[in-house]
C-alpha positions as a Markdown table, in Angstrom:
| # | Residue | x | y | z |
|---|---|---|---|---|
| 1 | Unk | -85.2 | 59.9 | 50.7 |
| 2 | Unk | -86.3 | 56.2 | 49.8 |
| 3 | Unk | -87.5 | 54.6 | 53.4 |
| 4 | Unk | -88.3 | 50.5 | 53.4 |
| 5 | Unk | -90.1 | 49.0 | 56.1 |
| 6 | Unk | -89.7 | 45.2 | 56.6 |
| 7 | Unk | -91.9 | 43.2 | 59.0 |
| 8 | Unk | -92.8 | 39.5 | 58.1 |
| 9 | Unk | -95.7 | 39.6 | 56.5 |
| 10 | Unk | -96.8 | 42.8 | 55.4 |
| 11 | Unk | -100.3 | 43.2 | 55.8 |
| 12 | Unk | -99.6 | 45.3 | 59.6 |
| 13 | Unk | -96.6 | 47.2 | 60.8 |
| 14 | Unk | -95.0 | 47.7 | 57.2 |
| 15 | Unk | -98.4 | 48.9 | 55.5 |
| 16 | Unk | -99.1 | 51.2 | 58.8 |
| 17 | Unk | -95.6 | 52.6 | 58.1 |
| 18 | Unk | -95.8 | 53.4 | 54.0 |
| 19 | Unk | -98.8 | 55.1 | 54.9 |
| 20 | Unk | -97.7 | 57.2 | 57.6 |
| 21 | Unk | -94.5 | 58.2 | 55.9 |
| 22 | Unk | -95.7 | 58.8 | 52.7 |
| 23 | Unk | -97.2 | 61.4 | 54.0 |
| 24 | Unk | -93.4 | 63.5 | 55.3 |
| 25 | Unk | -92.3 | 65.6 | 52.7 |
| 26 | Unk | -88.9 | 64.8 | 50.8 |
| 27 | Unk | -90.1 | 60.8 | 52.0 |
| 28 | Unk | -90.9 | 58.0 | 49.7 |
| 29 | Unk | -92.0 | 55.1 | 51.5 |
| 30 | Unk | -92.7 | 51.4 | 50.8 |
| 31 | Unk | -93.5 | 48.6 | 53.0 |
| 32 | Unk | -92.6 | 44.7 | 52.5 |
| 33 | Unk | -92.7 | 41.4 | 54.2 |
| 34 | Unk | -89.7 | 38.3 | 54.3 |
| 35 | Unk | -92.2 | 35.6 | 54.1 |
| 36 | Unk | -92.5 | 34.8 | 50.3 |
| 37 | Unk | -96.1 | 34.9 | 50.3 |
| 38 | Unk | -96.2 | 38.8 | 51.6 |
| 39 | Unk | -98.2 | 41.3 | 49.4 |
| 40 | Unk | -94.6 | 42.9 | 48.6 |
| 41 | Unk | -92.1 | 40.1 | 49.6 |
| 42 | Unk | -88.4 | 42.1 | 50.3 |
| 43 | Unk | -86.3 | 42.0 | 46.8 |
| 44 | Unk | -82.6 | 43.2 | 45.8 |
| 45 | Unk | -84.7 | 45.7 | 43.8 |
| 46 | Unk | -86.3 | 47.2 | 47.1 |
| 47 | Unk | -82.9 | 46.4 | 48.9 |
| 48 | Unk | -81.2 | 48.6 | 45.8 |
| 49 | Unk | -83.7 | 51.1 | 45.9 |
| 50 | Unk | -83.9 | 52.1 | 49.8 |
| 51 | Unk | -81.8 | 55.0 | 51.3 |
| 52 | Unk | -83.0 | 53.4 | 54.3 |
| 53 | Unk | -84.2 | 50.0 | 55.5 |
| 54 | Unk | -86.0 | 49.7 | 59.1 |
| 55 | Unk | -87.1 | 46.4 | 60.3 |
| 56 | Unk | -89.1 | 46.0 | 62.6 |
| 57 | Unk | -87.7 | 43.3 | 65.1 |
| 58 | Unk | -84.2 | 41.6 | 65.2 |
| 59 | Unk | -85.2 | 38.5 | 63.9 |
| 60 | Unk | -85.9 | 40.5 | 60.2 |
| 61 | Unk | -82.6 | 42.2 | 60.3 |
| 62 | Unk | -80.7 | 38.9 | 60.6 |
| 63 | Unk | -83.1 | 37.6 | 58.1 |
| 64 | Unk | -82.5 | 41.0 | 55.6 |
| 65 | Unk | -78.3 | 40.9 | 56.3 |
| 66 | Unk | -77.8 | 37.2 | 55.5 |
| 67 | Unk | -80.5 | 37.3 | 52.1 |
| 68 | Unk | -78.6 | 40.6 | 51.1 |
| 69 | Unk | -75.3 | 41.1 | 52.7 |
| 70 | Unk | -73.3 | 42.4 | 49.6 |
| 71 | Unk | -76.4 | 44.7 | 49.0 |
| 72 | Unk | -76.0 | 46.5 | 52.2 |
| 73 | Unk | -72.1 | 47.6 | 52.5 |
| 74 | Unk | -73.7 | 51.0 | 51.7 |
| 75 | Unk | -76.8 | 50.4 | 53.1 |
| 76 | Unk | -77.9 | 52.0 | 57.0 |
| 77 | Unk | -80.6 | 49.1 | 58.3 |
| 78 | Unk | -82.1 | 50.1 | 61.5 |
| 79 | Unk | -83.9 | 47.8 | 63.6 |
| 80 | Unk | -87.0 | 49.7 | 65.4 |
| 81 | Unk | -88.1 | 46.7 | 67.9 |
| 82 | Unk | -91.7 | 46.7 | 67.3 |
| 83 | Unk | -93.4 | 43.4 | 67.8 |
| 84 | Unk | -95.9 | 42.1 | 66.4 |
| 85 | Unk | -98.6 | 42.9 | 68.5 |
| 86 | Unk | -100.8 | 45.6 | 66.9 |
| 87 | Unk | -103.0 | 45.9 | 64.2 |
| 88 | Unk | -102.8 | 48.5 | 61.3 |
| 89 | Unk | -102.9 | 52.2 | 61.8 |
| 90 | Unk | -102.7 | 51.5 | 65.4 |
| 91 | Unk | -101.9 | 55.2 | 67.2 |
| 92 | Unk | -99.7 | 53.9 | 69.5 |
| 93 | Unk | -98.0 | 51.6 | 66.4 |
| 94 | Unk | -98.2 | 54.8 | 64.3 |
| 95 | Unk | -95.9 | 56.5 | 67.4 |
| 96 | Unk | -94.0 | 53.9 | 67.9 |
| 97 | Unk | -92.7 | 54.2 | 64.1 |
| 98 | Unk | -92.5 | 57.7 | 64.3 |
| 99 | Unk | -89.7 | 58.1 | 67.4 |
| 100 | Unk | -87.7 | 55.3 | 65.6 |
| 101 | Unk | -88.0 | 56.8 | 62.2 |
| 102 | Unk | -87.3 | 60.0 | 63.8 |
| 103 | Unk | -84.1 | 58.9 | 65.4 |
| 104 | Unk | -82.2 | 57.7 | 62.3 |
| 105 | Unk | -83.9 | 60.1 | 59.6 |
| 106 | Unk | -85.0 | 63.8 | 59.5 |
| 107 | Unk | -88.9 | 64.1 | 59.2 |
| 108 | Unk | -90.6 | 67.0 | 57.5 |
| 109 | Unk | -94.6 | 66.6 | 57.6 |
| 110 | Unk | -96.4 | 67.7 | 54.8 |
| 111 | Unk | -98.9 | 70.0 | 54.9 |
């Protein structure tokens, strides 16, 4: 299952996501930002490519759904509401991601 994280400009929440859950079996994981100057800005490809698409606070799912509306007929986008107040690999950011994950998609850890 392809999983995209979207936060604004990611370099926090989105990285500290990949890396958590590319760790879950069966999980491919990449992280992005909106802003245009983001590491991995959000593209139609990454859009195209996710199963599943979890942004982090409401403001990025408005900004996702009006950039990629016909994209995401077939699309589940999940909205975790996770501001942006922690820095990366935070534990309590890190569990934070995990009960949202875990209540739109089925986790497996790997070993």
């Amino acid at each position: 299952m392809n999983l995209l994280f979207v936060c604004t400009a990611n370099r926090l929440r989105s990285t500290t996501a990949e890396e958590v859950f590319s760790r879950y079996e069966g999980i491919h994981a990449i992280g992005c930002g909106t802003n245009k100057d983001a590491p991995t800005p959000i593209s139609g490809d990454l859009v195209e490519w996710a199963d599943v698409i979890f942004v982090m606070e409401r403001y990025h799912r408005n900004k996702v759904a009006k950039q990629f509306r016909e994209m995401l007929r077939d699309k589940k986008l999940v909205c975790l509401d996770i501001p942006d107040e922690f820095e990366r690999m935070d534990p309590v950011l890190i569990q934070l991601l995990e009960e949202g994950v875990a209540r739109s998609v089925r986790l497996v850890r790997s070993v």
